[in-house]
DSSP file (Angstrom, degrees, kcal/mol; ACC not computed):
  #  RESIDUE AA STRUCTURE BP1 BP2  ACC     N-H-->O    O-->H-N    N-H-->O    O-->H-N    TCO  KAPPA ALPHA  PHI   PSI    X-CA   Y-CA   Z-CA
    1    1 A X              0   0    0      0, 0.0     2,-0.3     0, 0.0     5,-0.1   0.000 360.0 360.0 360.0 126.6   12.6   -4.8  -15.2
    2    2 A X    >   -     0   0    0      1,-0.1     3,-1.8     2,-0.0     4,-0.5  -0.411 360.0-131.7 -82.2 129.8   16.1   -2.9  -14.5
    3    3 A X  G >  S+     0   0    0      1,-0.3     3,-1.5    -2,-0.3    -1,-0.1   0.888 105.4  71.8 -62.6 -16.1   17.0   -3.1  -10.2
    4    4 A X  G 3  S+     0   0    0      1,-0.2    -1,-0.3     2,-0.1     3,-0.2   0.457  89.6  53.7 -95.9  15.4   17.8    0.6  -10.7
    5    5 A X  G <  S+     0   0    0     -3,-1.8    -1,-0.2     1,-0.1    -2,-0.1   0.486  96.2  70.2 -34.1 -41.3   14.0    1.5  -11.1
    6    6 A X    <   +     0   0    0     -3,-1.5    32,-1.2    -4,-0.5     2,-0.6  -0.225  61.6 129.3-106.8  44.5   13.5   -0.1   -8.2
    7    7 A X  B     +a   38   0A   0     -3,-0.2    -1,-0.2    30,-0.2     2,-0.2   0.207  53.1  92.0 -73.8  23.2   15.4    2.7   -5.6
    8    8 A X  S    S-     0   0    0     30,-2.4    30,-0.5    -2,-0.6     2,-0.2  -0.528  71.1-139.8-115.9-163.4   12.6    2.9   -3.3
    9    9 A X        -     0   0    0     28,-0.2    70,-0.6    -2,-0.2    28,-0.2  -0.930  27.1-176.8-144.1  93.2   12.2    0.7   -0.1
   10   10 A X  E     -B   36   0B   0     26,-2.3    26,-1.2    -2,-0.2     2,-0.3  -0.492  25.1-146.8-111.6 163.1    8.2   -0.8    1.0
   11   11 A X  E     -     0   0B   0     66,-0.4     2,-0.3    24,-0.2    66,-0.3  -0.475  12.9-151.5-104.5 153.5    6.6   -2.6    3.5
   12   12 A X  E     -B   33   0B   0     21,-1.4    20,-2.5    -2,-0.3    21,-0.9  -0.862  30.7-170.5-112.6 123.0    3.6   -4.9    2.3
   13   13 A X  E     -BC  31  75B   0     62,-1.1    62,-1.4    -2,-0.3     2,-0.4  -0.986  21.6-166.4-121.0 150.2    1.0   -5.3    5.3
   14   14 A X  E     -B   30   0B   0     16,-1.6    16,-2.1    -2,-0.4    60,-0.1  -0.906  20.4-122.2-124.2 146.8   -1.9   -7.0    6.6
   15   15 A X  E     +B   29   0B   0     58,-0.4     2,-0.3    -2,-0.4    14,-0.3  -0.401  28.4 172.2 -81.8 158.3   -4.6   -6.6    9.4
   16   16 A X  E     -B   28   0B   0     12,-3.1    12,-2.3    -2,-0.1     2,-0.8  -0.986  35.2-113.5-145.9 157.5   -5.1   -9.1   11.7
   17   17 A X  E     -B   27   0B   0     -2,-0.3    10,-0.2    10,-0.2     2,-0.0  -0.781  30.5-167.6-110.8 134.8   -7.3   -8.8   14.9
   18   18 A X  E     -B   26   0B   0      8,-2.7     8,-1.0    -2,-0.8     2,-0.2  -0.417  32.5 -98.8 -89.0 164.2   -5.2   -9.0   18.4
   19   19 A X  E     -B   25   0B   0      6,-0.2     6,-0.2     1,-0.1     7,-0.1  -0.493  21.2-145.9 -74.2 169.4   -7.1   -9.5   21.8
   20   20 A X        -     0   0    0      4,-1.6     2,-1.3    -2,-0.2     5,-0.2  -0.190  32.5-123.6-121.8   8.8   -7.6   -6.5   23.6
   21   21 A X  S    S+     0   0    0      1,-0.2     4,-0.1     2,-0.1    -2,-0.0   0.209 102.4  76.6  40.0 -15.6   -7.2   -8.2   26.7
   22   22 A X  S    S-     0   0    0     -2,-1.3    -1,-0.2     2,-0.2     3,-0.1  -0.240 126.8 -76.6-119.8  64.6  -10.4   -7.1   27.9
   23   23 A X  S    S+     0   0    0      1,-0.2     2,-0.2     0, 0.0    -2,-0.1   0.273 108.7  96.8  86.5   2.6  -12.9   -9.8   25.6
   24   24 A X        -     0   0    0     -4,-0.1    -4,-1.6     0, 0.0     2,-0.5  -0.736  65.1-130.8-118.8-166.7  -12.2   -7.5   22.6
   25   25 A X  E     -B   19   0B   0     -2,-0.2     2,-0.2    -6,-0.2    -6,-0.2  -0.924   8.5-169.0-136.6 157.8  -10.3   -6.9   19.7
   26   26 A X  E     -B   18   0B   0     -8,-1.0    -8,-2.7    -2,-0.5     2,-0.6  -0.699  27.4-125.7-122.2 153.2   -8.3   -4.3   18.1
   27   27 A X  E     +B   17   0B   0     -2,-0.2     2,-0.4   -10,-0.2   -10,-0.2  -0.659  30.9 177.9 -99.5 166.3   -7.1   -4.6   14.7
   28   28 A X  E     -B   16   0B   0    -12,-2.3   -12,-3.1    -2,-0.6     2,-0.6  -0.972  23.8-124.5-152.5 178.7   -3.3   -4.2   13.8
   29   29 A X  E     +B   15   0B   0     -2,-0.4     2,-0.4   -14,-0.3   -14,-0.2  -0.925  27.1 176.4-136.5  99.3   -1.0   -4.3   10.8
   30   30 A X  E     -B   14   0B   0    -16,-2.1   -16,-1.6    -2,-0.6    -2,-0.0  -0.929  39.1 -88.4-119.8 152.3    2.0   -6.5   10.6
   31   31 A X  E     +B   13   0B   0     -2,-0.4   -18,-0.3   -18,-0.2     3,-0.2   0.047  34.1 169.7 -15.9 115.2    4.4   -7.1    7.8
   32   32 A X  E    S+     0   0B   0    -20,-2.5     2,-0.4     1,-0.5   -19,-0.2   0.574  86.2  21.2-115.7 -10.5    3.5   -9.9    5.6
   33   33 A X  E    S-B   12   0B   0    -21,-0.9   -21,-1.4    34,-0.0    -1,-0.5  -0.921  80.5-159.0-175.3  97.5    7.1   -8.5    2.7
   34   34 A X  E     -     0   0B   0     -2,-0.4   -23,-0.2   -23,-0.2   -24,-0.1  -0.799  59.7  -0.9 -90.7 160.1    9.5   -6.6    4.5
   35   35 A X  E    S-     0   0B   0     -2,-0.3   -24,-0.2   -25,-0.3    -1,-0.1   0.760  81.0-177.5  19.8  60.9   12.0   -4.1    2.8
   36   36 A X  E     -B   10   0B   0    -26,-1.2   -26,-2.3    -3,-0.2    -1,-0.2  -0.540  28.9-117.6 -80.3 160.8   10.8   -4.8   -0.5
   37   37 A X        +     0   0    0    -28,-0.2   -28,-0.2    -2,-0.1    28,-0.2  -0.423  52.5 160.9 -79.7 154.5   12.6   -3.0   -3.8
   38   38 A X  B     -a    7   0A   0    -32,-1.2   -30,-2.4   -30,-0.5     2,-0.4  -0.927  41.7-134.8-169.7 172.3   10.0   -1.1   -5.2
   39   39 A X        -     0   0    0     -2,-0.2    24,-2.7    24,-0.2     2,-0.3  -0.996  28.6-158.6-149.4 125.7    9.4    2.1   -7.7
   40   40 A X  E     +D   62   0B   0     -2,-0.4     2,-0.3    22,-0.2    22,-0.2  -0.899  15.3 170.9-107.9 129.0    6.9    4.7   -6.5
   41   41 A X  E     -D   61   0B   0     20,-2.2    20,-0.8    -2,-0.3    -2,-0.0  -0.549  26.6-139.7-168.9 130.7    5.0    7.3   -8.4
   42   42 A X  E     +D   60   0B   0     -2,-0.3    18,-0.3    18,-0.2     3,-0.1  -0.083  17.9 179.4 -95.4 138.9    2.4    9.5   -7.7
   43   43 A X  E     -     0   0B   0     16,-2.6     2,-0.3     1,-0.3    17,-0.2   0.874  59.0 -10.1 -96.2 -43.0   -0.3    9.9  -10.5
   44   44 A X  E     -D   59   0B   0     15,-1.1    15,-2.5     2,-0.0     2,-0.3  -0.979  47.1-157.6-149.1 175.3   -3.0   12.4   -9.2
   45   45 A X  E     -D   58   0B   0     -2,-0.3     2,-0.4    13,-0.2    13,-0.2  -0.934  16.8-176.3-146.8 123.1   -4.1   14.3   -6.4
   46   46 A X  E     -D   57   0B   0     11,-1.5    11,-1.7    -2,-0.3     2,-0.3  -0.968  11.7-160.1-116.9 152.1   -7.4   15.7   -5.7
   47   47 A X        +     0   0    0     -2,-0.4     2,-0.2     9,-0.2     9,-0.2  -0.768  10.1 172.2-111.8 160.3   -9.2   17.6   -3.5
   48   48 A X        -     0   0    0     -2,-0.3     2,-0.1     7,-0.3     5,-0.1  -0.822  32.6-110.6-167.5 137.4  -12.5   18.0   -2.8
   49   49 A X        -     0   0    0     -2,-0.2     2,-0.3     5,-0.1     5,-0.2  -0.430  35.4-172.1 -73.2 122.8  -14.8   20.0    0.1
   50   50 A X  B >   -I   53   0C   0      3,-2.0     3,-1.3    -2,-0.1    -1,-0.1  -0.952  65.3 -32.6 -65.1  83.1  -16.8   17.7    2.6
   51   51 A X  T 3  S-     0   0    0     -2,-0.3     2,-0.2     1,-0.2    -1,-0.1   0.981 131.2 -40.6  49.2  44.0  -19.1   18.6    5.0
   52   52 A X  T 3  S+     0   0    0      1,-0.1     2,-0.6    -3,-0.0    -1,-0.2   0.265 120.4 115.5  82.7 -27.1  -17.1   22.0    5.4
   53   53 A X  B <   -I   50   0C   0     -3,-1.3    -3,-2.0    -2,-0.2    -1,-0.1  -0.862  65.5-134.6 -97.9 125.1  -14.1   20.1    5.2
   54   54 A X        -     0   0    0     -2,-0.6     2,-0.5    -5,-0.2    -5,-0.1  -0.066  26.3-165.2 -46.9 130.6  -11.1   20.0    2.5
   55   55 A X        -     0   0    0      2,-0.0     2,-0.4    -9,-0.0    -7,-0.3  -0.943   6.0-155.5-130.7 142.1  -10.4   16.8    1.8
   56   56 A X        -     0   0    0     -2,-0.5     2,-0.6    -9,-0.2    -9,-0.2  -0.797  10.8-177.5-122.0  99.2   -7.1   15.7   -0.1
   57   57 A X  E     -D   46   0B   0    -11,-1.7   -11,-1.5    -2,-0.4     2,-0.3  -0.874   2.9-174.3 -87.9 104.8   -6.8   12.6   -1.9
   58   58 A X  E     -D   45   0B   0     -2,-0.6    46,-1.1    46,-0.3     2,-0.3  -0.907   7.3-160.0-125.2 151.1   -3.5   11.2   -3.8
   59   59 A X  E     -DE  44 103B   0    -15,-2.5   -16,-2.6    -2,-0.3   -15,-1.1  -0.918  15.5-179.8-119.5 117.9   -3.4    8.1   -6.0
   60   60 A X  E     -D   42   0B   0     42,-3.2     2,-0.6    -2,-0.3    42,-0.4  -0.886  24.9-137.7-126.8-174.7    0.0    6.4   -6.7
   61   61 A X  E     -D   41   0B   0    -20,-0.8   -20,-2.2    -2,-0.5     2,-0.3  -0.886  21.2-172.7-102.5 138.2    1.4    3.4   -8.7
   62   62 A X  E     -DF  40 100B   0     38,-3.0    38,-1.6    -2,-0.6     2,-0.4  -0.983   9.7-150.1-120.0 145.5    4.0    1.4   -6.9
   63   63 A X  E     + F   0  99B   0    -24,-2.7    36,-0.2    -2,-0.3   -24,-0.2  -0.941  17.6 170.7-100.6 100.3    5.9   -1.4   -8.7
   64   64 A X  E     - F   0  98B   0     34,-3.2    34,-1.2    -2,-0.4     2,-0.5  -0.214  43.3-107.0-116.2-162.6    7.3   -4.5   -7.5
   65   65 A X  E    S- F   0  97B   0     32,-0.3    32,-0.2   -28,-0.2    31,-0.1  -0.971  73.5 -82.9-124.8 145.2    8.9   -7.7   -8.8
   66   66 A X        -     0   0    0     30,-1.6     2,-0.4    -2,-0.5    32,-0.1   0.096  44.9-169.4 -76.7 159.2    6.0  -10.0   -8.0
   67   67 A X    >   -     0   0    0     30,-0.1     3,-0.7     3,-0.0     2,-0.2  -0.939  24.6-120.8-127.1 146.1    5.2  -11.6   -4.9
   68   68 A X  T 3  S+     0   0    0     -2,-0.4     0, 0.0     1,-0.2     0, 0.0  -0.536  89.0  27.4 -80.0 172.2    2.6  -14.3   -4.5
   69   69 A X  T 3   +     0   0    0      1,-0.2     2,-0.2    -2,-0.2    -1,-0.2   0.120  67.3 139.9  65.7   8.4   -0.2  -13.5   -2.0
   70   70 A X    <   -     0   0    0     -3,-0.7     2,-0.3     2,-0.0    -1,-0.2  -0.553  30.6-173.3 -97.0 162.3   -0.6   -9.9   -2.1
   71   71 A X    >   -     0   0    0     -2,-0.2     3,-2.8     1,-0.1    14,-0.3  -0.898  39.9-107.5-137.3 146.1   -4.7   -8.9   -1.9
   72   72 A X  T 3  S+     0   0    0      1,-0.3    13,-0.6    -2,-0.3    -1,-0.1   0.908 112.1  65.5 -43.3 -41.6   -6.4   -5.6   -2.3
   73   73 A X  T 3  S+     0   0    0     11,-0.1   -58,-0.4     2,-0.0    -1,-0.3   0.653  90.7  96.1 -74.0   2.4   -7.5   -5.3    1.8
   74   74 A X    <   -     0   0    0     -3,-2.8    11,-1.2    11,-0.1     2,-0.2  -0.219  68.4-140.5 -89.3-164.9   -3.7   -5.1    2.4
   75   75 A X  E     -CG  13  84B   0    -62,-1.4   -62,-1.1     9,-0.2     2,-0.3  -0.705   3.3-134.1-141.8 174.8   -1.5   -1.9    2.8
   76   76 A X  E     - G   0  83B   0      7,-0.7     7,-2.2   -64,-0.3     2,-0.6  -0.991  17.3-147.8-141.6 139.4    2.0   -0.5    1.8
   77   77 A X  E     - G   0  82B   0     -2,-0.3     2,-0.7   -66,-0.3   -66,-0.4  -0.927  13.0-172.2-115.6  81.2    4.2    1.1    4.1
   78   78 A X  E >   - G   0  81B   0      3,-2.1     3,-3.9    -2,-0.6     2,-0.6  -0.920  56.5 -75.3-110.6 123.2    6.5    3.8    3.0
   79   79 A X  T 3  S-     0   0    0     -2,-0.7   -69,-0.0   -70,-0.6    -2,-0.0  -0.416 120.5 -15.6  51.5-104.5    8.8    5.1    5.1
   80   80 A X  T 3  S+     0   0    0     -2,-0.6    -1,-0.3     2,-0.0     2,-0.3   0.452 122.9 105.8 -83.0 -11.1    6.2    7.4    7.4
   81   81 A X  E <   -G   78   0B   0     -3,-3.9    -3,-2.1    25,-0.1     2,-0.3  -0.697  57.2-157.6-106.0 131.5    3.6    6.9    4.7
   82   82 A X  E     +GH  77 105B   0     23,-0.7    23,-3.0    -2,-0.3     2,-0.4  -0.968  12.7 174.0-131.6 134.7    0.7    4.8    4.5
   83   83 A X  E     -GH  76 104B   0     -7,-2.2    -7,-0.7    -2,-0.3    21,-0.2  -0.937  20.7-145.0-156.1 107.1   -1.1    3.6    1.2
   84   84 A X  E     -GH  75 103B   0     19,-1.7    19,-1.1    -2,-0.4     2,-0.3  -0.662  32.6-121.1 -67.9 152.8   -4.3    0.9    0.6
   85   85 A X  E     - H   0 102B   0    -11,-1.2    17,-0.2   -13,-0.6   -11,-0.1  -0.928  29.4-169.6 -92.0 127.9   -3.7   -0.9   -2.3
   86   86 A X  E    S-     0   0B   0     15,-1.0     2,-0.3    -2,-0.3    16,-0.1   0.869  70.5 -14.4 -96.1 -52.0   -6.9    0.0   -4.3
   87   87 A X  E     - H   0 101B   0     14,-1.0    14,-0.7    -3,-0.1     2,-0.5  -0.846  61.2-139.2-162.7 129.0   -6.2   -2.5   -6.8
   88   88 A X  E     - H   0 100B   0     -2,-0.3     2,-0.4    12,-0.2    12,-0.2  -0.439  14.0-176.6-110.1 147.8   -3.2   -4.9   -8.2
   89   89 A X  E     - H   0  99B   0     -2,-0.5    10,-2.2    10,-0.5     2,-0.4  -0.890  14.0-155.1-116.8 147.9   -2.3   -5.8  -11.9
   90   90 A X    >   -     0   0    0     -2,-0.4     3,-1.1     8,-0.2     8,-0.2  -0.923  31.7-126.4-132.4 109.9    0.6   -8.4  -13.0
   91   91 A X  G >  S-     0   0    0     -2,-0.4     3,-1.2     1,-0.2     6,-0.5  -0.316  83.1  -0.3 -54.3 133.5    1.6   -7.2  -16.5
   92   92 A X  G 3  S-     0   0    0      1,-0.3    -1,-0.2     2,-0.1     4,-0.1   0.859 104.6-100.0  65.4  35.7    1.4  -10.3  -19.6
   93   93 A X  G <  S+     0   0    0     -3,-1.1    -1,-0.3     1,-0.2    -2,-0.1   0.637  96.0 130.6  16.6  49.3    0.3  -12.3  -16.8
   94   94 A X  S <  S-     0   0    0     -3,-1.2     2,-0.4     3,-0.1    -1,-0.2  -0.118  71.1-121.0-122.4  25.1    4.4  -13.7  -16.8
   95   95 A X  S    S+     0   0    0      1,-0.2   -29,-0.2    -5,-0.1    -2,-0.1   0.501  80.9 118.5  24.9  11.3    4.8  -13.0  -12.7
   96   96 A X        +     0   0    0     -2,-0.4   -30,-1.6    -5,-0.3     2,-0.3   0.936  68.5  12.5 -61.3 -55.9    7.3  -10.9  -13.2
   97   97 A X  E     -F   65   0B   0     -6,-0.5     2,-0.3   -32,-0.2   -32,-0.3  -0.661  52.0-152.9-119.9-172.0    6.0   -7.7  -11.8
   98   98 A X  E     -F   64   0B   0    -34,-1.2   -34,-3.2    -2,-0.3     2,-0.5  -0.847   6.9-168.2-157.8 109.1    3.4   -6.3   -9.9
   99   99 A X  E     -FH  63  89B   0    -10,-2.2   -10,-0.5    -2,-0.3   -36,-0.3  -0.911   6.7-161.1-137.7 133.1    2.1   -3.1   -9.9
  100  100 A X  E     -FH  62  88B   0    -38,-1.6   -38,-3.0    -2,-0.5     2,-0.2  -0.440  12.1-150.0 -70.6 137.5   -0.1   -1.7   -7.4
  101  101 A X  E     + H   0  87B   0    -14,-0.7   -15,-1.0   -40,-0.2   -14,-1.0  -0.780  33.3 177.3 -93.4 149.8   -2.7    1.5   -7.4
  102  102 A X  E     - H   0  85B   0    -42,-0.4   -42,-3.2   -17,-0.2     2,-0.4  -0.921  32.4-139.9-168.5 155.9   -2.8    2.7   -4.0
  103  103 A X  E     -EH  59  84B   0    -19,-1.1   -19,-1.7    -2,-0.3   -44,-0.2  -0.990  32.7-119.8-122.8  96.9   -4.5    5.6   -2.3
  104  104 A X  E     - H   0  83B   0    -46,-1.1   -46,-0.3    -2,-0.4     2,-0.3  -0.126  33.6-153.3 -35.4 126.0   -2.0    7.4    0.4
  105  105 A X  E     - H   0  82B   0    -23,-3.0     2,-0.8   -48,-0.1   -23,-0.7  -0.872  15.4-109.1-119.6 125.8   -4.0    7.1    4.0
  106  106 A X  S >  S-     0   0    0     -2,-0.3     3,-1.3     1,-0.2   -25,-0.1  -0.395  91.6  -9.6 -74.6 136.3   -3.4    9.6    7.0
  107  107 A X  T 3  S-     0   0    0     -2,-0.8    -1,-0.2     1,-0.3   -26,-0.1   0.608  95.9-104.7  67.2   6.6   -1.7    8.4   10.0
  108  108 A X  T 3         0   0    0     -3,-0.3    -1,-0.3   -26,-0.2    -2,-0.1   0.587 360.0 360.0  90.9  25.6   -1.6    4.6    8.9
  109  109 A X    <         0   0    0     -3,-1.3    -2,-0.1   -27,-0.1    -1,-0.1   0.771 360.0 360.0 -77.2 360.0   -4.3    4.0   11.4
């Protein structure tokens, strides 16, 4: 894999659940891979009407040089943009790269 592929800039995150200070808990999302190299690109978009509402779904691949630990319930973090990883593949099984399917989320809550 050539470093100039890799022009974008990620986040990797995972939830964890805080107190809430009053006996519950909230979840939140911190960094587990900060400012990782990474190469984004988006593969489809559809929409499709819900209960009266337009719904917009877009799918892309992001690419990384592999990292141990990363799991499907985690997230990717670009720039303002927030993306489950749907599902991860490590090409030739040789741990060289890692590339993620991930489904672009509104408002990263």
């Amino acid at each position: 894999m050539r470093a100039g592929e890799l022009r974008h800039v990620i986040d990797i995150q995972d939830s964890v659940n805080s107190a809430d200070g009053q006996g519950g808990w909230t979840q939140v999302w911190s960094n587990v891979y900060s400012n990782v190299r990474a190469a984004v690109w988006p593969l489809r978009a559809t929409e499709r009407l819900e209960s009266m509402k337009l719904e917009l779904s877009t799918t892309h691949k992001i690419r990384i040089r592999y990292r141990e630990g990363i799991k499907a319930d985690m997230r990717v973090k670009f720039g303002t943009r927030y993306f489950n990883i749907q599902s991860i593949i490590v090409p030739d099984e040789r741990r060289i790269m890692c590339e993620m399917l991930c489904e672009e989320i509104d408002g990263g809550s």
